[in-house]
ZADO-1210 file (C-alpha; in nm, 4 decimals, padded with zeros to 6 digits):
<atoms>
<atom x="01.2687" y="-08.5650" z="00.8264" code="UNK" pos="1"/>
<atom x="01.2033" y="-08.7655" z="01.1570" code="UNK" pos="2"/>
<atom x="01.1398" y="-08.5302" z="01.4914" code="UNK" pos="3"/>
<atom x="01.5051" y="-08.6970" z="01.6112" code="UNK" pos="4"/>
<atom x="01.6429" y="-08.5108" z="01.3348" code="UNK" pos="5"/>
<atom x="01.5302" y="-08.2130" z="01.3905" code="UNK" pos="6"/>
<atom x="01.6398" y="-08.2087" z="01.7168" code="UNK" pos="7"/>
<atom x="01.9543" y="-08.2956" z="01.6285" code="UNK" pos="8"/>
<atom x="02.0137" y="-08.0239" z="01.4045" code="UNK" pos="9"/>
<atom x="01.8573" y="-07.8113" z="01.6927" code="UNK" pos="10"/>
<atom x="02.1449" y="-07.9253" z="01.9471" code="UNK" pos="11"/>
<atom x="02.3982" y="-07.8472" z="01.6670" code="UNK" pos="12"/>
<atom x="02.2620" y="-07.5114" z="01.5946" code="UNK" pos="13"/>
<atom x="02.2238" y="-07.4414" z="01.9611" code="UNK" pos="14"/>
<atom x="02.6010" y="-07.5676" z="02.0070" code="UNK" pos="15"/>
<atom x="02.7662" y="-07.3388" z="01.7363" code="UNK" pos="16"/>
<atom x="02.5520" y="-07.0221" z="01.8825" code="UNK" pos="17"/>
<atom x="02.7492" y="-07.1393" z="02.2582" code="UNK" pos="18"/>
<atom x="03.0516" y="-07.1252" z="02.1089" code="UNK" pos="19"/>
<atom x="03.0091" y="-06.8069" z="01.9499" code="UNK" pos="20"/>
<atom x="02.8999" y="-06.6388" z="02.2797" code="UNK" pos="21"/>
<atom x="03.1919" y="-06.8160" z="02.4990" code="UNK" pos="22"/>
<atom x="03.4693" y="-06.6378" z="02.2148" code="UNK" pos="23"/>
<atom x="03.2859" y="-06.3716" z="02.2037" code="UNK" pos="24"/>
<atom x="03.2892" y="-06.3504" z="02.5939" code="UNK" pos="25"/>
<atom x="03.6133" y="-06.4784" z="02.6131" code="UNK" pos="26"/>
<atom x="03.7641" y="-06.1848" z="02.4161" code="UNK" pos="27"/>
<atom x="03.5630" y="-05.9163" z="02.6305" code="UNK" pos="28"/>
<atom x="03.4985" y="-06.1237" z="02.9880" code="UNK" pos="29"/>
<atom x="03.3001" y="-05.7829" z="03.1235" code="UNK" pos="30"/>
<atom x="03.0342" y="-05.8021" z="02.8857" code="UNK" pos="31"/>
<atom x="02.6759" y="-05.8640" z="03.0159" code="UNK" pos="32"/>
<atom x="02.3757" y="-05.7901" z="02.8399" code="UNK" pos="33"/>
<atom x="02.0080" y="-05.9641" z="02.7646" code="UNK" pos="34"/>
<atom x="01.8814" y="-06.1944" z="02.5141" code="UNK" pos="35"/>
<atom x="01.7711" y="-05.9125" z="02.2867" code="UNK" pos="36"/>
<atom x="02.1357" y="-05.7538" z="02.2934" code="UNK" pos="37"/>
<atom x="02.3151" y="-06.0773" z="02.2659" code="UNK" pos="38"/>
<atom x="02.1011" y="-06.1496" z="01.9727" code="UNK" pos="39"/>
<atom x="02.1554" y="-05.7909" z="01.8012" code="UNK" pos="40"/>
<atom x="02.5215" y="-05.7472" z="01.8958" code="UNK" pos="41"/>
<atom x="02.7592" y="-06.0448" z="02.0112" code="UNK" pos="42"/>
<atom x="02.6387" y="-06.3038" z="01.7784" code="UNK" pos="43"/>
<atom x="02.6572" y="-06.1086" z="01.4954" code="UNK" pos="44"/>
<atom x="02.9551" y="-05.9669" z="01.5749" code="UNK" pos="45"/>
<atom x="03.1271" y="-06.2817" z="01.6217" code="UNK" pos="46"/>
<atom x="02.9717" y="-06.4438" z="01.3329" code="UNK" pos="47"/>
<atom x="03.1182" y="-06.1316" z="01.0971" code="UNK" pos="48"/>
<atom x="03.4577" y="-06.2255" z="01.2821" code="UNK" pos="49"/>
<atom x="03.4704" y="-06.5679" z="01.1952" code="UNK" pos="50"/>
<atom x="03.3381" y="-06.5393" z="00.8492" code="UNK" pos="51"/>
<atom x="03.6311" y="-06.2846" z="00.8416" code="UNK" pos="52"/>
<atom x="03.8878" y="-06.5686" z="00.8700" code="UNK" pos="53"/>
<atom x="03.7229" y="-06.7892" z="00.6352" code="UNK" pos="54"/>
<atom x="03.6996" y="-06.5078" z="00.3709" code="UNK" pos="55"/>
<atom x="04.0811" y="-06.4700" z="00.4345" code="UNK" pos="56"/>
<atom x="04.1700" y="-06.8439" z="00.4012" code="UNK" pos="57"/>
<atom x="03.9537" y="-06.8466" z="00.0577" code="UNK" pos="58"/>
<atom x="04.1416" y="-06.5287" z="-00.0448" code="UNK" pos="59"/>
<atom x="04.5048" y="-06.6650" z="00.0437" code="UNK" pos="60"/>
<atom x="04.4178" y="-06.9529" z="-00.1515" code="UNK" pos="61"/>
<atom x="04.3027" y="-06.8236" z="-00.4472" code="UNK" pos="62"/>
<atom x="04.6361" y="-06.5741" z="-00.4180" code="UNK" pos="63"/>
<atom x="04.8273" y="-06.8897" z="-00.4137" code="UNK" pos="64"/>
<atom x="04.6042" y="-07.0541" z="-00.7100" code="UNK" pos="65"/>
<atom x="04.7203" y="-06.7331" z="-00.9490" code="UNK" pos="66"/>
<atom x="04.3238" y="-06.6384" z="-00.9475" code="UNK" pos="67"/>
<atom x="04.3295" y="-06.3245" z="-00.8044" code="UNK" pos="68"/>
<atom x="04.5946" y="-06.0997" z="-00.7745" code="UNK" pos="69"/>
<atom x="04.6640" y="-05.8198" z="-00.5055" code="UNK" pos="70"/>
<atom x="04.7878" y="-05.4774" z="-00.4929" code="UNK" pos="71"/>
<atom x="04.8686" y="-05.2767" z="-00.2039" code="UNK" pos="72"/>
<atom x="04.7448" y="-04.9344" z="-00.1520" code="UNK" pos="73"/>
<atom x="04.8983" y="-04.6925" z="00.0482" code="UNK" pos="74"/>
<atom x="04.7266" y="-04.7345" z="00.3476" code="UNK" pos="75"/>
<atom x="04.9371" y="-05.0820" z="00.3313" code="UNK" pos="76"/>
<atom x="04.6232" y="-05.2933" z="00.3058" code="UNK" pos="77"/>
<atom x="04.5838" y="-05.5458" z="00.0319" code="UNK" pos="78"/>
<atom x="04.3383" y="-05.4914" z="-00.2596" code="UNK" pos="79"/>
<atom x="04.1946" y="-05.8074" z="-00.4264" code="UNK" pos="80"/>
<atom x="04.1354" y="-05.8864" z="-00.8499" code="UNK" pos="81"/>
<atom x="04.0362" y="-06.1379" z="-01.1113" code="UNK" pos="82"/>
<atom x="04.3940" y="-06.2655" z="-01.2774" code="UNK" pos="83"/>
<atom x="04.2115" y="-06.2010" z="-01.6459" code="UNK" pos="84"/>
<atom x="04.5095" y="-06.4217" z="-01.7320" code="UNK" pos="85"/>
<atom x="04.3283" y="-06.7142" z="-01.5693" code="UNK" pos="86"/>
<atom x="03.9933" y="-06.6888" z="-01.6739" code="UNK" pos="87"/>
<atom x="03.9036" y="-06.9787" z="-01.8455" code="UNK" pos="88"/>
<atom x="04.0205" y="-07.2090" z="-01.5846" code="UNK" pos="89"/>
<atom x="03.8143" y="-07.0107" z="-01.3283" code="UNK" pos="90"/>
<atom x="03.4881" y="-07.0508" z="-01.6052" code="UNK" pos="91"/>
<atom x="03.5554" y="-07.4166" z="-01.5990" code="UNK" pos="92"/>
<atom x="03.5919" y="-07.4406" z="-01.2022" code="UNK" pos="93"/>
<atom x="03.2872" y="-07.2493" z="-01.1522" code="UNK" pos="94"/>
<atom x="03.0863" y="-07.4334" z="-01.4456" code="UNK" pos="95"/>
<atom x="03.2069" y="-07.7594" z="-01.2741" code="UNK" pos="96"/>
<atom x="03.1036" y="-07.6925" z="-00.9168" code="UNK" pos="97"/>
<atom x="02.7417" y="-07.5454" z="-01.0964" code="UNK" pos="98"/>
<atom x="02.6873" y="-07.9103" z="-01.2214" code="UNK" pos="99"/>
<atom x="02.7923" y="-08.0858" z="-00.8822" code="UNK" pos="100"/>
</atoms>
């Protein structure tokens, strides 16, 4: 790896922290706080949000594949499992993307 990039990847990294502080600001435009805070709290924070909505995407699309299945409790949130009925496809999937 050349020192260019390593930079880059620097200025990307850098980038996708910004962003995470400007959503995280833009949802609460009050909050102040120092490097140490912002460190412990909003990027974290954020970062669980987001990965939230990616976790959600995966699970609606494995819903939507027949791999899992969902129940709802009575609290009226959703409850995620293995469709047994589909378990050798999934083996194969997972074996596949083991060997890529």
């Amino acid at each position: 790896m050349n020192q260019s990039d390593s930079r880059d990847r620097e200025s990307v990294s850098s980038w996708h922290v910004a962003l995470k502080i400007l959503r995280y600001l833009e949802e609460r435009p009050n909050a102040a706080d120092t490097v140490e805070g912002i460190v412990e709290w909003w990027v974290p924070k954020q970062s669980i949000y987001e990965e939230a909505k990616v976790v959600q995407r995966a699970l609606d699309d494995m819903v939507n594949r027949k791999w899992l299945l969902t129940n709802e409790s009575s609290d009226a949130r959703k409850h995620y499992r293995l469709n047994t009925d589909r378990i050798e496809e999934i083996r194969s999937i997972i074996r596949k993307a083991e060997d890529e």
